[in-house]
N, C-alpha and C positions, 0 to 999 in steps of 0.2 A: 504494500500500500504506500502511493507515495505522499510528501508530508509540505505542506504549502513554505514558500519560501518566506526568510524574510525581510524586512526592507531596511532601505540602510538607515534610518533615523533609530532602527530597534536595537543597534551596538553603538554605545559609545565607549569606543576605541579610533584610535588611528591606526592607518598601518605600520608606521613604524612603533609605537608600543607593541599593537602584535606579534611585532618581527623580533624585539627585543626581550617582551614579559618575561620574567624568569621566575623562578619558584617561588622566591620567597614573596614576591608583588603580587602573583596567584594568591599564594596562600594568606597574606594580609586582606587581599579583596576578599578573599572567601571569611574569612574571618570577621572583617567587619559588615559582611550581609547577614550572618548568620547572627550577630551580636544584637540586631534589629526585630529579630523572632522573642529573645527571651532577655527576661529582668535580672541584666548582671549588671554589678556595678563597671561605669567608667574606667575605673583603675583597673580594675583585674583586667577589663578587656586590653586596656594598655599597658597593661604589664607583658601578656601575653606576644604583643606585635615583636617583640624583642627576647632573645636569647637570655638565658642565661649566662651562659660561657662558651665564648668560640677560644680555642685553640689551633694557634697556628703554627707550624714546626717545619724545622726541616730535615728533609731526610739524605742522608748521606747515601749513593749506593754503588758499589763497584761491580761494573759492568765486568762480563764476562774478559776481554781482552786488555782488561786491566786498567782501564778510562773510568774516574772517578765524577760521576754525576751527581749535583743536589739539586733533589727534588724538593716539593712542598707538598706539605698533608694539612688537612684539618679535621675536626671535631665541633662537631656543634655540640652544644646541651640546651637544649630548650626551656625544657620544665621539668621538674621534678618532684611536685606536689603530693603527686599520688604514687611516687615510688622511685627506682634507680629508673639510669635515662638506658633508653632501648631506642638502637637502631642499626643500619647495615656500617659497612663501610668498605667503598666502593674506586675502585681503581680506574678515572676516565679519563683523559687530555681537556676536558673542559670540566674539571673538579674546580671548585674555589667556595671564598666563603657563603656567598651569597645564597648561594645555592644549597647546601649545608644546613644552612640557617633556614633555608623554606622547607627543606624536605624533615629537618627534626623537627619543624611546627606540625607537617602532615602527622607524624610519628607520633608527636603529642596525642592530638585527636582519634587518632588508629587505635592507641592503647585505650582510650577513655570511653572510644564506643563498642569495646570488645569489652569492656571494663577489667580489663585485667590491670594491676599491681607495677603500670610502670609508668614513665614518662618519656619523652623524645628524645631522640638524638641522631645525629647520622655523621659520617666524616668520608677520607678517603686520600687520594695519593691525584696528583697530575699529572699522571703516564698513561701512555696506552701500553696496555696488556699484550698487546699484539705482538711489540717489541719487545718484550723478557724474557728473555731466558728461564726452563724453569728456576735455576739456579740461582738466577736475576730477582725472580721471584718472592724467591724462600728468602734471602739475604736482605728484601727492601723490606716486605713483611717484618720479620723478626728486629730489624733497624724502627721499625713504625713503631713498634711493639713498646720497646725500649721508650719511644719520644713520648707518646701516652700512656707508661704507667702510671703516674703519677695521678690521671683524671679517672681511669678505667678500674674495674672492677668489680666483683659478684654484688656488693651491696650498693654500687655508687653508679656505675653506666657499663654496660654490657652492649660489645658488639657484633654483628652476626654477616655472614655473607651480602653482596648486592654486586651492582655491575661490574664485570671482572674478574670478581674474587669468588671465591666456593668453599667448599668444606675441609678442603686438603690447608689455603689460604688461614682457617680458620684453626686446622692443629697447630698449624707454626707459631701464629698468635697466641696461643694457650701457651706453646711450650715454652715461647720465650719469657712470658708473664711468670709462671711457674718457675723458671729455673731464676729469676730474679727475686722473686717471694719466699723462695726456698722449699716452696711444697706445691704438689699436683693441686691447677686451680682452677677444676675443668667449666665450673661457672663463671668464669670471666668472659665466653663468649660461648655464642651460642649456635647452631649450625654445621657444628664438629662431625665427623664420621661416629658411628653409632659406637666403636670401638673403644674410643676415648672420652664415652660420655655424653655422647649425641644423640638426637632423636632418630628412632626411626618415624618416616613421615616427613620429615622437617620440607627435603627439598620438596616435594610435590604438595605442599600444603597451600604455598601463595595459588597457583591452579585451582588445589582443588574447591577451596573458598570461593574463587571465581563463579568454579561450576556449582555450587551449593545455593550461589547468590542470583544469577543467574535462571538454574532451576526454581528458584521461590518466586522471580518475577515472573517465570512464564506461567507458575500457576494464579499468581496475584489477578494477572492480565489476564486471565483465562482462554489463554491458548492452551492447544494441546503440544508435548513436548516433539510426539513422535509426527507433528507437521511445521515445527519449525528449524528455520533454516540460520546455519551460524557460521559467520567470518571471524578470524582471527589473525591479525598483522602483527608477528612477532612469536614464530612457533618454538619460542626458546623453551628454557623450565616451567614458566609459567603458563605460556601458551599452549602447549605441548598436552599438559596436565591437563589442564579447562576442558582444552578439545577433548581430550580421551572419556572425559565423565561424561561429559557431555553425549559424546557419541554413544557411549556405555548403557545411557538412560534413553534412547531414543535417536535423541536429536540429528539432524543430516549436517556435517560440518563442510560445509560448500567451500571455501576458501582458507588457504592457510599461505603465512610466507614467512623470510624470513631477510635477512640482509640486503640478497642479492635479488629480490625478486617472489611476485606468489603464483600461487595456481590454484586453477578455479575446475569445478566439475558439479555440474547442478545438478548429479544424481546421488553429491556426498563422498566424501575418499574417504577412505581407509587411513585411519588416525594413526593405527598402531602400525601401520607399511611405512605410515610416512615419517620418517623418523627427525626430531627435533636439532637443530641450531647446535644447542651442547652433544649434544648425542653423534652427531655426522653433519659439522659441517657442510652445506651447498648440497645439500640432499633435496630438500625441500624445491627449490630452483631449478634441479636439474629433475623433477621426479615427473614419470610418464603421464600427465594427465590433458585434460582434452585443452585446458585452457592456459597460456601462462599470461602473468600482468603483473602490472607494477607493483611498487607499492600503495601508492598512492590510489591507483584503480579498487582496487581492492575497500578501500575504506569506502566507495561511492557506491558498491554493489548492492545488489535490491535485495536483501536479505533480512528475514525478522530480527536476530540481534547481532551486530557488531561489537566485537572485544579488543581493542587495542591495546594490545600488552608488548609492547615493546621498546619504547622510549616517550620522555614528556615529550609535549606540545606537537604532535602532532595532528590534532584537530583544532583548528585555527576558524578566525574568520574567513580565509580566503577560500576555505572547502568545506564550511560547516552546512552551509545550503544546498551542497552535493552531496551528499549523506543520505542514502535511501533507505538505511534499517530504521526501524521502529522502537528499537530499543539500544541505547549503549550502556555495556558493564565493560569497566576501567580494571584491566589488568594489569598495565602497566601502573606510575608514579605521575601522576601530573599530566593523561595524554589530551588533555579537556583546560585549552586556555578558558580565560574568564569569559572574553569575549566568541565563542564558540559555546560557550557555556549558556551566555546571553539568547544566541539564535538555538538553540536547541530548546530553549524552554517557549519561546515563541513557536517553535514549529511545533509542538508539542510532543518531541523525540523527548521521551524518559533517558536519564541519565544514571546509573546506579555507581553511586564515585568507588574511588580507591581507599578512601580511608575505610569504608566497608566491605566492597569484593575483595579486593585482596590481604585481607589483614587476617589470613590464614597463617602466613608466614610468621605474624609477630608472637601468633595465637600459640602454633606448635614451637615457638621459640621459650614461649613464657612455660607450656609443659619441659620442655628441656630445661632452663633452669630449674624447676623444682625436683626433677630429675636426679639433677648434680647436686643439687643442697641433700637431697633423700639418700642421694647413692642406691636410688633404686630405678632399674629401668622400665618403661611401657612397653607392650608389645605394641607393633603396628596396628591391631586391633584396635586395642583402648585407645591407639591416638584419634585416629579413624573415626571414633564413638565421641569421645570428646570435643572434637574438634567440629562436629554435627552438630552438638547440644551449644555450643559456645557460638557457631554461629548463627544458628535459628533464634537464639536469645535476643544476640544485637539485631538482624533482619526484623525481629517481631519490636524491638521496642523505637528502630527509625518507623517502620511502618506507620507503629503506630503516631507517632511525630506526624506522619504524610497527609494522614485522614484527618487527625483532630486541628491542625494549622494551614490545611492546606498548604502546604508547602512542597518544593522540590525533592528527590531523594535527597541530594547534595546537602543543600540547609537543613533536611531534617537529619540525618548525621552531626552537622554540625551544632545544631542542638543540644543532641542527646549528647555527645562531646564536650560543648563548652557547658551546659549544667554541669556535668560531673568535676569538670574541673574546677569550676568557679565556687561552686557548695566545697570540695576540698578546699582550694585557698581561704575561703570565707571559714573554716572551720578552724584553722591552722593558725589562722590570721598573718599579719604581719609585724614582722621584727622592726622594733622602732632604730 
């Protein structure tokens, strides 16, 4: 069904704000619409527009052929009201603080509407991964390791995989924490191999939240599963995951891509033939199907829902009125600028954000700490079960946000978000 366009007095943005918005200017504008729904005080809301502690460092690293490079890392800490600060930390050539800074405000609200026991954070390295050596690798990690021990730790900010980095990424960090602490500190991060105190579930959990969230909206909407049809731009861990439940429970996955390119088959491919980004590189681009397209193609496809899970901003003004699904759920971090935000709600394309589809990741991250604190591990089952119950919890109480304020999914997350934060701060009070 296609969705009326709409006109340019209904965004106010420029194009070059568009070209420029970065996360943190996202997430302040998200922030201060959602602050317009519910009775917080002033200050809290202003407190919140700003970080607590950005950390900036630099890291030493000696390249394999003996060329010594310094790099920069950071660390945001957001807030930490309702617990130690949680979030990824992520190796990209366009890291910096700003960035940081907006993606641990996401992080904030990610933990507050899942309501679990933490607060924001995020950091990361300004390399491309593409370039290191493993050896390159292990040597900048464990040098990171070292420049933030000081901020990190099981009670104080815990950090876990994101773009670049993975669960091997995530031992090295432990160990070098550990061998400076003087004792095994496997809750200092979260995302580890199951071996040294990791979840099982962990990787496929940002996914499978997706598809859990997802699935809820298609029965909210009352569609049926097994006639609706699903694109996903960015068939990485996350993407990869989504599709697979998704197809598992029904649904025809029409379109998937990856890097270099997607492909289209509107009789549904084969989820599990077609193997993910982390999994086999250029698989996806080079795989037998009837159709191949951009990427960009791919987001405009006539399809019931849309999942863009592969990097921010790439739903923009400039393609938000070529958008022919009915539904988007955010599997990527920020893929839904403000102003693309704007025309989505005009057209009246539902948007189910990120701080709720995919805050599976932070969900199986928080069972992994309690994990390491217990020294006892879950089976994949229980995570599976838990992680079901934990998000139909948050799904049922934005929902309920949706109906009684008529409001967007987006703002009703943010909502139930900035309540929970704001009643903490307000109970906590403040240090004169």
């Amino acid at each position: 069904m296609s969705k009326p366009k709409s006109t340019a007095e209904d965004v106010d943005t420029t194009e070059n704000e568009e070209a420029t918005e970065s996360a943190l200017t996202t997430a302040r504008r998200q922030l201060n619409r959602a602050a317009t729904h519910v009775d917080v005080d002033d200050g809290v809301v202003e407190r919140l527009k700003h970080p607590t502690k950005v950390q900036r460092v630099s890291v030493p690293l000696k390249r394999d052929d003996g060329e010594l490079e310094v790099l920069t890392g950071f660390r945001a800490q957001h807030d930490d009201v309702r617990g130690p600060y949680k979030g990824g930390l992520r190796y990209h050539p366009e890291v910096n603080a700003d960035e940081c800074i907006g993606l641990s405000m996401w992080m904030t609200w990610k933990c507050a509407v899942m309501d679990i026991p933490f607060g924001g954070g995020k950091g990361g390295v300004a390399v491309d991964p593409k370039q290191l050596s493993t050896g390159e690798k292990e040597r900048l990690t464990r040098r990171f390791a070292e420049e933030l021990r000081d901020v990190v730790g099981p009670k104080q900010d815990v950090p876990a995989p994101d773009m670049g980095t993975d669960a091997q990424t995530m031992a090295w960090f432990m160990d070098a924490y550990s061998m400076q602490q003087g004792e095994t500190t496997p809750g200092v991060v979260t995302g580890k191999p199951p071996v040294i105190g990791g979840s099982y579930g962990r990787e496929e959990a940002p996914g499978r939240s997706v598809a859990i969230v997802t699935r809820e909206a298609i029965d909210y909407y009352d569609w049926e599963i097994e006639n609706t049809t699903v694109a996903v731009q960015g068939y990485g861990s996350v993407g990869a995951n989504a599709a697979r439940a998704l197809d598992e429970w029904g649904a025809d996955v029409v379109a998937v891509s990856d890097v270099d390119g997607a492909i289209y088959d509107p009789d549904g491919l084969d989820t599990k033939d077609v193997m993910g980004h982390d999994e086999r590189p250029g698989m996806v681009s080079g795989y037998d199907a009837p159709r191949k397209l951009g990427n960009e193609e791919l987001l405009e496809l006539d399809v019931d829902v849309l999942i863009p899970a592969a990097v921010g901003n790439v739903l923009t003004a400039d393609n938000a009125d070529d958008v022919q699904a009915n539904l988007v759920v955010e599997g990527a971090n920020g893929p839904t600028t403000f102003a693309a935000d704007t025309i989505f709600e005009e057209r009246g394309i539902p948007v189910l954000p990120d701080i709720l589809a995919n805050a599976g990741g932070v969900t199986v991250s928080y069972f992994e700490w309690l994990q390491d604190i217990n020294r006892r591990q879950w089976t994949l089952d229980r995570v599976h079960e838990e992680l079901e119950d934990e998000m139909l919890k948050a799904w049922n109480a934005v929902r309920k946000e949706v109906e009684e304020r008529d409001v967007t999914w987006r703002d009703a997350a943010y909502v139930v978000a900035l309540n929970r934060v704001a009643t903490a701060k307000a109970t906590r009070g403040l240090w004169p």
